[in-house]
C-alpha positions as CSV (number, residue, x, y, z in Angstrom):
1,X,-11.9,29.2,-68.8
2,X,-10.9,33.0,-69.0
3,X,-8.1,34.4,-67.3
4,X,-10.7,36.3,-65.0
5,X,-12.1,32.9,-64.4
6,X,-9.6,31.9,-63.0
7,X,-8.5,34.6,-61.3
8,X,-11.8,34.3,-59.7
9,X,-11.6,30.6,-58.9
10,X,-8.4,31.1,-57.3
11,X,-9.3,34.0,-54.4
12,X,-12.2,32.5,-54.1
13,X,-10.4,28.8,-53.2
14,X,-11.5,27.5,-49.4
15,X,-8.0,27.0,-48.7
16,X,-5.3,29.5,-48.8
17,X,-3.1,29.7,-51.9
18,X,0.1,32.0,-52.7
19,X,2.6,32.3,-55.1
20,X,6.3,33.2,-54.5
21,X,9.5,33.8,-57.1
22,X,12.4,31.6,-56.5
23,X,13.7,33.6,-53.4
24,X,10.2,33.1,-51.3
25,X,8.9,36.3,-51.7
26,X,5.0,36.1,-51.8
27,X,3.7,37.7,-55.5
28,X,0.3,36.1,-55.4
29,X,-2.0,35.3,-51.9
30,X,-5.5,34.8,-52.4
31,X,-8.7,36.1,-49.8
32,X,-9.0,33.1,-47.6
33,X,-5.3,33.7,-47.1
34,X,-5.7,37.2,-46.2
35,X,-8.5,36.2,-44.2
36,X,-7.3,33.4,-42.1
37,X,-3.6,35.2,-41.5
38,X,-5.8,38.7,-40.8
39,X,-2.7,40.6,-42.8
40,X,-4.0,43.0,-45.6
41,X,-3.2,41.7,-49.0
42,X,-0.7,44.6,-49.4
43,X,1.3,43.7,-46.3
44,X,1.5,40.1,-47.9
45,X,2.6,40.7,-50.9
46,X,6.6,40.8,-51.6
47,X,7.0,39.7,-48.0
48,X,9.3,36.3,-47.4
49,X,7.1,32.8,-46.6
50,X,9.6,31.8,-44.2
51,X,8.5,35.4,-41.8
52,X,4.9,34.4,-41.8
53,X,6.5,30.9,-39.9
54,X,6.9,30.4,-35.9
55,X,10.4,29.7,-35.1
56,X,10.1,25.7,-35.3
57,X,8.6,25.8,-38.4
58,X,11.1,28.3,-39.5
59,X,14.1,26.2,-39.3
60,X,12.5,23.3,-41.1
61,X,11.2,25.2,-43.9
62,X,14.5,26.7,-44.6
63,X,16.5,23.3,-43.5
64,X,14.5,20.6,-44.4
65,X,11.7,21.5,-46.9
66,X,12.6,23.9,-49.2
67,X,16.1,21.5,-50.3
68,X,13.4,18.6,-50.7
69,X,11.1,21.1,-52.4
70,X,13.8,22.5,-54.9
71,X,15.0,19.4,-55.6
72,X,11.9,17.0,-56.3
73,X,9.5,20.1,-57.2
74,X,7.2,19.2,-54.7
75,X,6.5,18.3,-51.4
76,X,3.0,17.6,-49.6
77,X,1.3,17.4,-46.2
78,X,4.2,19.4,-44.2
79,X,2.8,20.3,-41.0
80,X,3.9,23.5,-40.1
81,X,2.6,26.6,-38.2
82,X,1.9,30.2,-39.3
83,X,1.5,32.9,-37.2
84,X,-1.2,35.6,-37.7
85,X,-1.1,39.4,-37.6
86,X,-2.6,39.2,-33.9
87,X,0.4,36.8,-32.7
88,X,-2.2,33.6,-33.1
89,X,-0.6,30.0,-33.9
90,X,-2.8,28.9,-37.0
91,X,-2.0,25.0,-37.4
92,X,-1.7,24.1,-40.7
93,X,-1.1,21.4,-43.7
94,X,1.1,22.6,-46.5
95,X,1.4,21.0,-49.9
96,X,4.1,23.4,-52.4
97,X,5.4,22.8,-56.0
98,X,7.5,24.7,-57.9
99,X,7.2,25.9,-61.8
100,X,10.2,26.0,-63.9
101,X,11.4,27.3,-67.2
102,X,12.6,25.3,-69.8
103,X,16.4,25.3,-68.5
104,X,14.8,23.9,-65.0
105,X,15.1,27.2,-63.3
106,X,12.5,28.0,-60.8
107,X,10.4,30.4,-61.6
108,X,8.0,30.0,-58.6
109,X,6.5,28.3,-56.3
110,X,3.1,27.4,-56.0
111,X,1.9,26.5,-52.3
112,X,-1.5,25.7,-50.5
113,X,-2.1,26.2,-47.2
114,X,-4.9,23.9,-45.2
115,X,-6.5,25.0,-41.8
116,X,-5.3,22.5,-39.9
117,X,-6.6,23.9,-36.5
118,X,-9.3,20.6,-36.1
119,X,-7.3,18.1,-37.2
120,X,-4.5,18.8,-34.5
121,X,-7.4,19.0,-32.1
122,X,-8.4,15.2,-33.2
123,X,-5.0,14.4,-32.9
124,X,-3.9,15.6,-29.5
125,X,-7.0,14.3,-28.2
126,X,-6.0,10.8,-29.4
127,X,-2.7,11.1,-28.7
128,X,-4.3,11.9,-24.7
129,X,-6.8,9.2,-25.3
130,X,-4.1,6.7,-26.3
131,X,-1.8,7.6,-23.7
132,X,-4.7,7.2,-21.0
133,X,-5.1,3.9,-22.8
134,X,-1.3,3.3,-22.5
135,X,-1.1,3.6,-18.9
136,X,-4.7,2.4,-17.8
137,X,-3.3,-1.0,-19.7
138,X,0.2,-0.7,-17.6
139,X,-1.5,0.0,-14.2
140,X,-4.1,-2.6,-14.8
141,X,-1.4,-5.0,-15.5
142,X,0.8,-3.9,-12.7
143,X,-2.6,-4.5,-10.8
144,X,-3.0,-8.2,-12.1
145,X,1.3,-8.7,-11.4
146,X,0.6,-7.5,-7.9
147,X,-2.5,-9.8,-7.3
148,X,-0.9,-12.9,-8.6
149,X,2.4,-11.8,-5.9
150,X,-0.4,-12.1,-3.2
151,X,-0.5,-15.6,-3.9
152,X,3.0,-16.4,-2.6
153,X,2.0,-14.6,0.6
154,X,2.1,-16.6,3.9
155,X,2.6,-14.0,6.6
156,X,1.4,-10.3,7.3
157,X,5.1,-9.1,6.5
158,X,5.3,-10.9,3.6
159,X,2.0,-9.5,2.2
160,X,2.6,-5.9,3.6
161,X,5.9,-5.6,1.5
162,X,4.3,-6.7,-1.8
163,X,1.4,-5.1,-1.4
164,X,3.2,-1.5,-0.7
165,X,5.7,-2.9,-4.0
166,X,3.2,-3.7,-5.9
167,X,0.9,-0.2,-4.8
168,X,4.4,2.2,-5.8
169,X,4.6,0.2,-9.1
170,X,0.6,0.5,-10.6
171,X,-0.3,3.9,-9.3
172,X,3.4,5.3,-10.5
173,X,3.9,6.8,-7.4
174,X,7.2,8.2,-5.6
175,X,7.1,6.4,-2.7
176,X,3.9,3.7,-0.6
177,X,3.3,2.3,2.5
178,X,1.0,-0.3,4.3
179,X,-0.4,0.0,7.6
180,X,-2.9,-2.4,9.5
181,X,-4.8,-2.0,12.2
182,X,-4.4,-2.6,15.9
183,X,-6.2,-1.7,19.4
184,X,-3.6,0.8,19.7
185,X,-3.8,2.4,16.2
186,X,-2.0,2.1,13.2
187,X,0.9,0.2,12.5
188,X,3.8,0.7,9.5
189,X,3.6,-2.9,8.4
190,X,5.8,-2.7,5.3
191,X,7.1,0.4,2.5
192,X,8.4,3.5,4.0
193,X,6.2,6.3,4.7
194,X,8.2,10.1,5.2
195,X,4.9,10.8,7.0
196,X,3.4,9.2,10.0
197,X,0.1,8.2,9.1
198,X,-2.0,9.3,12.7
199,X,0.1,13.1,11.8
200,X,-1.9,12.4,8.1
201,X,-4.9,11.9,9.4
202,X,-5.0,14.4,11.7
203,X,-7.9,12.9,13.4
204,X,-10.1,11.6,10.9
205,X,-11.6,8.2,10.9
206,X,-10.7,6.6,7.9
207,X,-13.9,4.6,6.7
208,X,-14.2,2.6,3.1
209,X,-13.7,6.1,1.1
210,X,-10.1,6.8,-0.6
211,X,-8.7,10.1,1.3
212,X,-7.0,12.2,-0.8
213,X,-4.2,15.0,0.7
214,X,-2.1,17.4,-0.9
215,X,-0.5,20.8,-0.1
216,X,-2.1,22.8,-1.7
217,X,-6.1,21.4,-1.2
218,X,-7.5,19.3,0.9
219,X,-11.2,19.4,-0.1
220,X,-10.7,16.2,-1.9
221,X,-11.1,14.7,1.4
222,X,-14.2,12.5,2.5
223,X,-14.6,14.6,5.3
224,X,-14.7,17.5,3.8
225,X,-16.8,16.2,0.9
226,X,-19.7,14.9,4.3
227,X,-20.4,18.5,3.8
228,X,-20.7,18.8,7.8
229,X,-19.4,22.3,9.0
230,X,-17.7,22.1,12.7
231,X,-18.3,24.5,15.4
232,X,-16.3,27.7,14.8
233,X,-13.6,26.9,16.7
234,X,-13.3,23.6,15.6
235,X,-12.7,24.7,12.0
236,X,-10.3,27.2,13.3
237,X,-8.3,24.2,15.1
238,X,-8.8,21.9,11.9
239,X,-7.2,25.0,9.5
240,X,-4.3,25.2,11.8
241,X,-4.1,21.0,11.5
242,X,-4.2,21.2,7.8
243,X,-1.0,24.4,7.8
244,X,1.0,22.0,10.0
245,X,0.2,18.9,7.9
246,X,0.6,21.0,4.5
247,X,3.8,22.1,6.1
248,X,5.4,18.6,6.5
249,X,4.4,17.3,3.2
250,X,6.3,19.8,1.8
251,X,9.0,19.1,4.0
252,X,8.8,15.6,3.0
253,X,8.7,17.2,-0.9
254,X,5.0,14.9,-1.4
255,X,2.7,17.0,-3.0
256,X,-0.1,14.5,-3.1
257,X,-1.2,11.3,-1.2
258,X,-3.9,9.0,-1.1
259,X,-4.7,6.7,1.6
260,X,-6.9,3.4,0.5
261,X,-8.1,1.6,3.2
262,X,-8.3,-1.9,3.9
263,X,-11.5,-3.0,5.0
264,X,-13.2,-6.3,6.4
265,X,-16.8,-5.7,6.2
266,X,-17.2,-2.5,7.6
267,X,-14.2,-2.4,9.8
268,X,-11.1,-0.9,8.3
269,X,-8.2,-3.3,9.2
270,X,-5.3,-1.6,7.0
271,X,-4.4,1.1,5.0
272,X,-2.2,1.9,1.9
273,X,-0.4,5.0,1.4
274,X,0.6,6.2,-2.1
275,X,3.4,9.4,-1.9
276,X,3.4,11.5,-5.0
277,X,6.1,14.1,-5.6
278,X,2.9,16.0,-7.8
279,X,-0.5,16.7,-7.6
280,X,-2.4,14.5,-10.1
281,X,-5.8,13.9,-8.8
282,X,-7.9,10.9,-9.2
283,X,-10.0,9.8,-12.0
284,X,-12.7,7.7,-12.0
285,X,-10.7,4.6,-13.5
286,X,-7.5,5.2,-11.0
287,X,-10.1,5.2,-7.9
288,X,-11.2,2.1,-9.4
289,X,-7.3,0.6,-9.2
290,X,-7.4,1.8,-6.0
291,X,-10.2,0.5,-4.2
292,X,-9.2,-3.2,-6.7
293,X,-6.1,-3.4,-5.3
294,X,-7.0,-2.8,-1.6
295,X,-10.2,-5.5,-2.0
296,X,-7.9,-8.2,-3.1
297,X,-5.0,-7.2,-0.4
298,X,-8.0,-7.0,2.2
299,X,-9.0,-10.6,1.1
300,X,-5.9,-12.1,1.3
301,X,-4.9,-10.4,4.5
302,X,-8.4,-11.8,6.0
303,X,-7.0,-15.3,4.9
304,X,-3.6,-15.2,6.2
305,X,-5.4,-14.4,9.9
306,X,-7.8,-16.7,9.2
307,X,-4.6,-19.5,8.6
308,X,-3.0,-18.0,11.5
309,X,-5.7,-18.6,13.7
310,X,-6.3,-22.3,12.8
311,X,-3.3,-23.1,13.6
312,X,-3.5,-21.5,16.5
313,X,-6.3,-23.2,17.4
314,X,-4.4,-26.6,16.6
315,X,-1.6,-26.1,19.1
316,X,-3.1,-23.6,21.8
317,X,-5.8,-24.8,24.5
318,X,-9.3,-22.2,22.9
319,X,-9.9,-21.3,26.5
320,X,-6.8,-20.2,27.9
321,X,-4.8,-19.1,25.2
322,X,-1.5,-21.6,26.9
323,X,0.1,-24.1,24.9
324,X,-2.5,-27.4,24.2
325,X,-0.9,-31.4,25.3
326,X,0.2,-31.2,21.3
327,X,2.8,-28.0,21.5
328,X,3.8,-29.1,25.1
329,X,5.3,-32.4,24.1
330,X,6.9,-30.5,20.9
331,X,8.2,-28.0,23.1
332,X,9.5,-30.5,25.8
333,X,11.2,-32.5,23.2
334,X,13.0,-29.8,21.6
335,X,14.1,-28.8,25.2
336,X,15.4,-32.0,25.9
337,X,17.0,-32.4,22.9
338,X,18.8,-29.2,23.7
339,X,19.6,-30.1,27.6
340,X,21.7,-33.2,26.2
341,X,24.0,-31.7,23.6
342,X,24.6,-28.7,25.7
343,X,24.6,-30.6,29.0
344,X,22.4,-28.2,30.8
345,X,19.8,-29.3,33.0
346,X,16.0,-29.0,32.4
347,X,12.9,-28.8,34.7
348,X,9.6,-29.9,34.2
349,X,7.3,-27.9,36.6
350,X,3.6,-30.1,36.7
351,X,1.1,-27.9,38.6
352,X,-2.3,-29.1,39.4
353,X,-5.4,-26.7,40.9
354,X,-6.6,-27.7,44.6
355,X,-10.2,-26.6,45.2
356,X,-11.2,-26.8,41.6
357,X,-13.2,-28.8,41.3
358,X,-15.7,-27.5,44.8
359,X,-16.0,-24.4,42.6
360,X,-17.0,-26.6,39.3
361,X,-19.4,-28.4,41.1
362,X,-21.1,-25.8,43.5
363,X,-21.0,-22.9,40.4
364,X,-21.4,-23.6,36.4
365,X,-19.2,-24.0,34.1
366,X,-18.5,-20.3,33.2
367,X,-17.3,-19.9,36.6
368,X,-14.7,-23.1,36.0
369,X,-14.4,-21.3,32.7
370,X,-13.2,-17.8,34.5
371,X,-11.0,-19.6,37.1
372,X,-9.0,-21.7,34.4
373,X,-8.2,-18.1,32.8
374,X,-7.4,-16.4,35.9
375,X,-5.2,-19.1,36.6
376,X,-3.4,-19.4,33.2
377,X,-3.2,-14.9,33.1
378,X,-1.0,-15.6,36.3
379,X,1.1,-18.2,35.2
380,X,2.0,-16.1,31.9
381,X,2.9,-13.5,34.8
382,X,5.0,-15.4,36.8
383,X,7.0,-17.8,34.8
384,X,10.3,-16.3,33.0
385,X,10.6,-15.3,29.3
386,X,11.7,-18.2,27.9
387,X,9.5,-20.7,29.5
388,X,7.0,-22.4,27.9
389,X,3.2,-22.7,29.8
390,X,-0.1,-24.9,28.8
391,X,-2.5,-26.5,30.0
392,X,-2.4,-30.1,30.2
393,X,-6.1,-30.8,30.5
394,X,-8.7,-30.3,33.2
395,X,-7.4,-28.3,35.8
396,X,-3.6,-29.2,35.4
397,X,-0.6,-27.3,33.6
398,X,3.1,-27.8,32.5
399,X,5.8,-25.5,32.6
400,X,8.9,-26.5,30.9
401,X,11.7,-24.6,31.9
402,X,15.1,-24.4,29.7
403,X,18.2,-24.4,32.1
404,X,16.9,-24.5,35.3
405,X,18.5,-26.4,38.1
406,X,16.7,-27.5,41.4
407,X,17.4,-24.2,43.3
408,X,15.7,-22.1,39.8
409,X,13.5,-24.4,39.5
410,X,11.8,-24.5,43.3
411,X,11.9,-20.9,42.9
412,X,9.3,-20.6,39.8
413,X,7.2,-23.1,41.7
414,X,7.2,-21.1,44.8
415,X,6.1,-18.2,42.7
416,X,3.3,-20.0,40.7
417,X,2.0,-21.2,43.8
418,X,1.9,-17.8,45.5
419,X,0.0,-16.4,42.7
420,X,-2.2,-18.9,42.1
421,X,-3.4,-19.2,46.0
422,X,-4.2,-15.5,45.5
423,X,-8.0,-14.7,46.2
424,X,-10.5,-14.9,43.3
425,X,-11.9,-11.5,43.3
426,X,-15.2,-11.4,41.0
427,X,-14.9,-14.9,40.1
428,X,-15.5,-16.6,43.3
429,X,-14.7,-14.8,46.1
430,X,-16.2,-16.8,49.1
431,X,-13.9,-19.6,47.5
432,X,-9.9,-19.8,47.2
433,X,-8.1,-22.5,45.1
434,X,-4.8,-23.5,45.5
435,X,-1.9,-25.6,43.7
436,X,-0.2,-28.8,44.8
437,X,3.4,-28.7,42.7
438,X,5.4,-31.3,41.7
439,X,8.8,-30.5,39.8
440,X,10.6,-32.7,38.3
441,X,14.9,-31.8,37.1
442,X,17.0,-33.4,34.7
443,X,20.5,-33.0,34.7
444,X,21.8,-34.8,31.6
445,X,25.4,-34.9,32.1
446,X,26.5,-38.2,32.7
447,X,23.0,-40.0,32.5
448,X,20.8,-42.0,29.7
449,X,19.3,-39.5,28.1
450,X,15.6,-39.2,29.1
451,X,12.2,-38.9,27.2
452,X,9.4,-36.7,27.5
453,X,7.6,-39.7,28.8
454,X,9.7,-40.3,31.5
455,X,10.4,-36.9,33.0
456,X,6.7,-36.3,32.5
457,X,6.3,-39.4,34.8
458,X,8.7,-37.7,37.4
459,X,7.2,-34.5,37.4
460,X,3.6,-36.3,38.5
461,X,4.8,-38.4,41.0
462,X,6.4,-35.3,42.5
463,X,3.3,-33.7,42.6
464,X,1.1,-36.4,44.3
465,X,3.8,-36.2,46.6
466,X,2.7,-33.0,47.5
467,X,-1.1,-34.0,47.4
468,X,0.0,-36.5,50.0
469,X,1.7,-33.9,52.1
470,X,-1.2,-31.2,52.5
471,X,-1.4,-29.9,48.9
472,X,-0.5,-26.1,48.4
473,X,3.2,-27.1,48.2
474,X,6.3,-27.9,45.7
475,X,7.9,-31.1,45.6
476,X,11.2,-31.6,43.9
477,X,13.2,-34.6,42.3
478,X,16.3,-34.8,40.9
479,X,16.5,-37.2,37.8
């Protein structure tokens, strides 16, 4: 090969090659190097390498590369960064050897310079892909962590506080909170929220779509994505909404929020609240994390009613709501238990319904049905706080009452009976019931201690005494 062949060979390279003496200056740069850089050859030539470097790749040519370079002879693949006549950042791959005389002076340096524009392309986009791998894999996990903490959930609290723990925790936010549903609205059930969630809502319905809010857009929202527009003026009062809502979000420093609800079938029965101190947005895979998390919550939420409300069921009477024969004797005995140690006395209040069974026989059952409520909504009105109230069976009720002597105890009486002899309006107004009383008091100091069996036993006989004498009356015995 000629000397013009390779002279040739070497501007014509599709890479960039130069050619500095031993103090960097640049004697040699070939076209694609004068192309790619957009400096004329003549402004190349007898400049420094080093100048044709951005600042970072400045200091570690002169710190880092050239020592290596000088004192292997070579040094490949250096990443560095070149910047073009226009001010452009040109990425690129450098590999650099030096040529020496026979004393192993340098004599030059021999580099080539790669276009390294794609490959930092490929690898920021798998550096973003990895990192979206990274933390899809830690919210998915922290999904699967919260999940298996629902397990351990007996109670609404207990669940609430996990679920806005485990809500913070997989969606990385600064701050969660879980509301459920009541007649009344919503109600902060655990986290902390440094916005009231009605003020977030603003007035929307939240259905089974996440809502997303943020200070500076709201269009993420479902309501605004119905594509519905309002009456004039109700835009104009929605706008002003939005400013105040904006307005404390940024007072509460949240730039971003979403609210996930909790639904049962159709009906929303919760919601979770996710605080974050910046706008992110929502991808297709967090929306996904969202609406996971707040199924499984939902489900377990629907079970821990659902537990509630057998055993409910096992120790309440299902028409009246009042304590059933099982939860009375439990409630008795613990009473009694507690009139003996503390030597406080105890009342047993046995009420039965006069004219009850005229109505049951003359109307049908959902009459009986109404009356038995009625009666048991008045006894919850009448007796005091800490009383305990069920129905016995048929058309007869207990009331055991902690701490009451005869004098407190006649007094309750008096008042069930008063309410209960109340007219029936609606129900069955051409017919009145009443309530024949027999209470029954157990003073403890002094005495065998008693059983529920036996002041049970007292507390009837008292009350056919009042049968015997007329009905619609209290009868009272000391035990």
């Amino acid at each position: 090969m000629t000397t013009d062949d390779a002279a040739a060979l070497y501007d014509a390279a599709p890479c960039g090659l130069l050619t500095t003496d031993a103090d960097g200056r640049i004697t040699h740069a070939n076209a694609a190097l004068v192309a790619w850089t957009g400096f004329p050859r003549s402004e190349l030539l007898g400049r420094g390498f080093a100048d044709l470097l951005d600042p970072g790749s400045r200091i570690f040519y002169e710190t880092r590369q050239l020592p290596v370079l000088l004192l292997d002879g070579e040094v490949h693949e250096v990443a560095v960064s070149i910047v073009a006549a226009d001010g452009t950042r040109l990425p690129a791959l450098m590999n650099s050897t030096t040529v020496t005389d026979a004393g192993g002076a340098v004599q030059r340096i021999d580099v080539a310079v790669f276009d390294a524009t794609r490959r930092e392309d490929w690898e920021r986009q798998l550096l973003a892909a990895r990192r979206a791998a990274e933390e899809s894999e830690a919210r998915t996990r922290a999904l699967q962590e919260a999940s298996a903490a629902f397990a351990g959930c007996d109670t609404e609290d207990a669940l609430a506080e996990t679920l806005a723990i485990g809500a913070r925790r997989a969606f990385s936010a600064a701050g969660s909170a879980v509301h459920f549903a009541t007649a009344g609205g919503f109600v902060l059930a655990g986290g902390t929220t440094p916005v009231d969630l009605h003020t977030l809502l603003d007035g929307r319905e939240l259905d089974e779509h996440i809502l997303v809010l943020g200070t500076d857009e709201e269009a993420a929202d479902e309501e605004a994505a119905d594509g519905q527009a309002g009456e004039e003026a109700g835009d104009d009062e929605r706008d002003e909404g939005r400013g105040d809502l904006a307005a404390a979000l940024e007072q509460a420093r949240v730039a971003e929020l979403t609210i996930t609800p909790l639904l049962d079938g159709a009906q929303v029965i919760g919601a979770i609240t996710c605080f974050f101190g910046r706008a992110r947005g929502l991808d297709g895979l967090q929306t996904d994390l969202h609406y996971a998390l707040a199924r499984q919550a939902a489900q377990v939420l629907r079970r821990i009613r659902l537990q509630a409300q057998l055993e409910a069921y096992a120790l309440h009477d299902p028409l009246t709501g009042l304590a059933n024969r099982t939860l009375l004797r439990t409630c008795l005995s613990d009473a009694l238990d507690t009139a003996i140690e503390a030597h406080t006395p105890i009342a047993l209040v046995f009420v039965d319904l006069d004219g009850f069974k005229e109505i049951n026989d003359e109307f049908d059952h959902q009459v009986g049905d109404a009356v038995l409520r009625e009666v048991a909504s008045r006894l919850n009105a009448t007796i005091r706080q800490d009383d305990v109230v069920g129905r016995f069976g048929g058309d007869e009720f207990l009331i055991v009452c902690e701490g009451a002597d005869e004098s407190a105890a006649e007094a309750i009486a008096e008042r069930v009976r008063e309410a209960i002899r109340r007219p029936l309006a609606g129900i069955a107004d051409e017919r009145a019931i009443s309530a024949s009383i027999g209470v029954a008091v157990y003073r403890p100091a002094g005495r065998e201690p008693l059983s529920t069996s036996d002041i049970f036993r007292f507390a009837d006989r008292a009350m056919y005494a009042s049968k015997d004498a007329g009905k619609d009356r209290v009868s009272v015995t000391t035990i």
